[in-house]
C-alpha positions as CSV (number, residue, x, y, z in Angstrom):
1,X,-19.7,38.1,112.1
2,X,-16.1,38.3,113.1
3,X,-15.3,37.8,116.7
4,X,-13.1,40.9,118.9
5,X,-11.5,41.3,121.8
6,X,-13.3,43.9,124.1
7,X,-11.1,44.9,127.3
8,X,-13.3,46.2,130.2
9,X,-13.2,47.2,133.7
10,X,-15.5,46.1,136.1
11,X,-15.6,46.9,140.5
12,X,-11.3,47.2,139.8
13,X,-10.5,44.6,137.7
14,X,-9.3,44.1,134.0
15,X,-11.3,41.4,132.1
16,X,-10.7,40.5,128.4
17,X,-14.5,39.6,126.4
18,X,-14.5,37.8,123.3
19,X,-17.4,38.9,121.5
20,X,-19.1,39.3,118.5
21,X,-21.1,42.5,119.5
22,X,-20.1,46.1,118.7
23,X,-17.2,46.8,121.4
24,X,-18.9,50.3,122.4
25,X,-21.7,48.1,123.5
26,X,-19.8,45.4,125.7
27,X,-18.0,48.9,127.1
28,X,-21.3,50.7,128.0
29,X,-22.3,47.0,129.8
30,X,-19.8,47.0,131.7
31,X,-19.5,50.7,132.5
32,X,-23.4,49.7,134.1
33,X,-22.5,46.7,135.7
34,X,-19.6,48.8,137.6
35,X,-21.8,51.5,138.6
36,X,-24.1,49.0,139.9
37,X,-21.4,47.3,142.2
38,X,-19.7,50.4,143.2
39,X,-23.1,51.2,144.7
40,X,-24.2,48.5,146.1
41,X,-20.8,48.4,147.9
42,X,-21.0,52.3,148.6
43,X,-24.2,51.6,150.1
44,X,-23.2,48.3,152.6
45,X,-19.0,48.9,153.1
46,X,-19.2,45.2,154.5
47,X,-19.8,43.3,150.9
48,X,-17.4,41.7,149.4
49,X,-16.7,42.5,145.7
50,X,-18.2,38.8,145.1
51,X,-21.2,39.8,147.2
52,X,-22.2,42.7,145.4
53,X,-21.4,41.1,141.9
54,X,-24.0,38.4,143.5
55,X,-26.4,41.5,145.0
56,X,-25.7,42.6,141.0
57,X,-26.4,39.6,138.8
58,X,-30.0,38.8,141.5
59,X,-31.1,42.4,140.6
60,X,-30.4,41.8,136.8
61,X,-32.2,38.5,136.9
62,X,-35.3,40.0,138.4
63,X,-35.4,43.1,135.7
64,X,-35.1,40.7,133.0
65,X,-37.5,38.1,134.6
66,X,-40.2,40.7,135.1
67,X,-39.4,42.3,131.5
68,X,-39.9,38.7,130.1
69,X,-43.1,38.9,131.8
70,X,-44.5,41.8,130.4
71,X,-42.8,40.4,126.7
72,X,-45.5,37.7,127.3
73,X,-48.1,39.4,128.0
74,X,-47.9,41.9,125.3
75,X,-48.1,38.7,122.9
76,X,-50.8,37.4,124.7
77,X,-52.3,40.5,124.1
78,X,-51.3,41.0,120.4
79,X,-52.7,37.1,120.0
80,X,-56.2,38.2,121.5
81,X,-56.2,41.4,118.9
82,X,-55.3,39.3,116.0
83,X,-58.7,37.0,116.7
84,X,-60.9,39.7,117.8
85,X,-59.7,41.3,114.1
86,X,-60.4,38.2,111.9
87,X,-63.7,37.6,114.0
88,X,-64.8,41.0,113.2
89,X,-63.4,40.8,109.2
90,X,-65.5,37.6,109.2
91,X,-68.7,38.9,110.4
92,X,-68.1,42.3,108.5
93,X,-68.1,40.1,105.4
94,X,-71.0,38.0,106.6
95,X,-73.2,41.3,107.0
96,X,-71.9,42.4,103.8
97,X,-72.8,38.9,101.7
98,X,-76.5,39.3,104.1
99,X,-76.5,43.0,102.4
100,X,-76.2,42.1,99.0
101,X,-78.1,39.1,98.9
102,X,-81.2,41.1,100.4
103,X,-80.7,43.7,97.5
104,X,-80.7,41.3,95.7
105,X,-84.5,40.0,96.2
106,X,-85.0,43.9,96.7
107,X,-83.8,43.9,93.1
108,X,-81.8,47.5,93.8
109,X,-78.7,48.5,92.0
110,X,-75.6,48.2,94.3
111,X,-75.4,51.5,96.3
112,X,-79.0,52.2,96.2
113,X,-81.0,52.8,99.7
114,X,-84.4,52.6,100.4
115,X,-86.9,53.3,103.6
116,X,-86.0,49.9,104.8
117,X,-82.6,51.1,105.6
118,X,-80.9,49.0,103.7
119,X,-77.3,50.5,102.9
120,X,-74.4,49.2,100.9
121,X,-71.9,51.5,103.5
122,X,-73.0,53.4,106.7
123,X,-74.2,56.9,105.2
124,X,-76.1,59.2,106.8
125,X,-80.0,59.6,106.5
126,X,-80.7,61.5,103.2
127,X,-82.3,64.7,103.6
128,X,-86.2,64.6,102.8
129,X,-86.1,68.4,101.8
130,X,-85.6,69.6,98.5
131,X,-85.6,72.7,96.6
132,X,-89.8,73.5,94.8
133,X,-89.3,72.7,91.7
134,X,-92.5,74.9,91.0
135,X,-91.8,78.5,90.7
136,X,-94.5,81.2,88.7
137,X,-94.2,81.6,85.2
138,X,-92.6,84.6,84.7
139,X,-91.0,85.4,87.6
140,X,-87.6,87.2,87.4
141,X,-84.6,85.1,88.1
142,X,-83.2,87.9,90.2
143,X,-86.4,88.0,92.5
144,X,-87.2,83.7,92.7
145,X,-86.7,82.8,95.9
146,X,-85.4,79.0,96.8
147,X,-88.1,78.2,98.7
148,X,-88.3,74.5,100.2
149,X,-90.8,71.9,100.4
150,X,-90.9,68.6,101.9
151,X,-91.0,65.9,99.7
152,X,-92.8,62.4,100.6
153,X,-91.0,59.6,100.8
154,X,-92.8,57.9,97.5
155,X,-91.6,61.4,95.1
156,X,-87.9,60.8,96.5
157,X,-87.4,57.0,95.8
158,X,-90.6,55.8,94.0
159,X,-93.5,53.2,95.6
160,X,-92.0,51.7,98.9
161,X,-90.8,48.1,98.7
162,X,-90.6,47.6,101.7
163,X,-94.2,46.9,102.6
């Protein structure tokens, strides 16, 4: 990047920057930096300009000393996110390897559940309750009722293996 002049003001004096940063940037700097002096003199007439550029440059240090601190932190936690996520990818794929191999010896088709409660993905509970598929002979479509019966746990998903 090419290298500019900038030409600022700062607590009444002209200083000439060299700079490789956008010159509206080195400007609004300064503009802060002289609004910072001006009141750190408004507020203590006895300063020197020297003394407040001090008074200045200690309050800048601390801001960017804490801000530092915080930068830190932030990656410290970011770090501790990162592990906690691969511990949990690892076990997730450890529970889902335990999952399959179990269906496995259940001899199930991937997907499948049984009474165990043995799922392939978190679903809910299936509903025991199903239409009757026993209506009277005869009866009108227009009149049949749905009616509902419970089914048992061996008409919805055959002999329990579970046993």
């Amino acid at each position: 990047m090419e290298k500019k002049n900038v030409v600022i003001h700062i607590a009444g004096s002209e200083y000439t920057i060299l700079t490789e940063e956008d010159p509206a940037y080195v400007e609004a700097l300064a503009e802060t930096l002289d609004k910072d002096i001006t009141e750190i003199v408004g507020a203590n007439r006895r300063l020197s300009m020297t003394q407040a550029a001090i008074l200045a440059a200690l309050d800048y240090a601390d801001k960017a000393a804490k801000e530092s601190e915080a930068a830190d932190n932030l990656r410290g936690q970011i770090k501790e996110y990162l592990e906690d996520s691969a511990r949990y990818k690892m076990e997730a794929e450890v529970a889902r390897r335990d999952v399959e191999r179990l269906q496995k010896e259940l001899k199930l088709p991937r997907g499948a559940w049984t009474l165990c409660g043995l799922l392939w993905n978190v679903v809910p509970t299936p509903s025991i309750w199903a239409p009757a598929t026993s209506m009277p002979e005869g009866t009108p479509k227009t009149s049949r009722r749905r009616s509902w019966r419970k089914q048992s746990n061996t008409a919805m998903y055959g002999a329990s293996k579970c046993t």
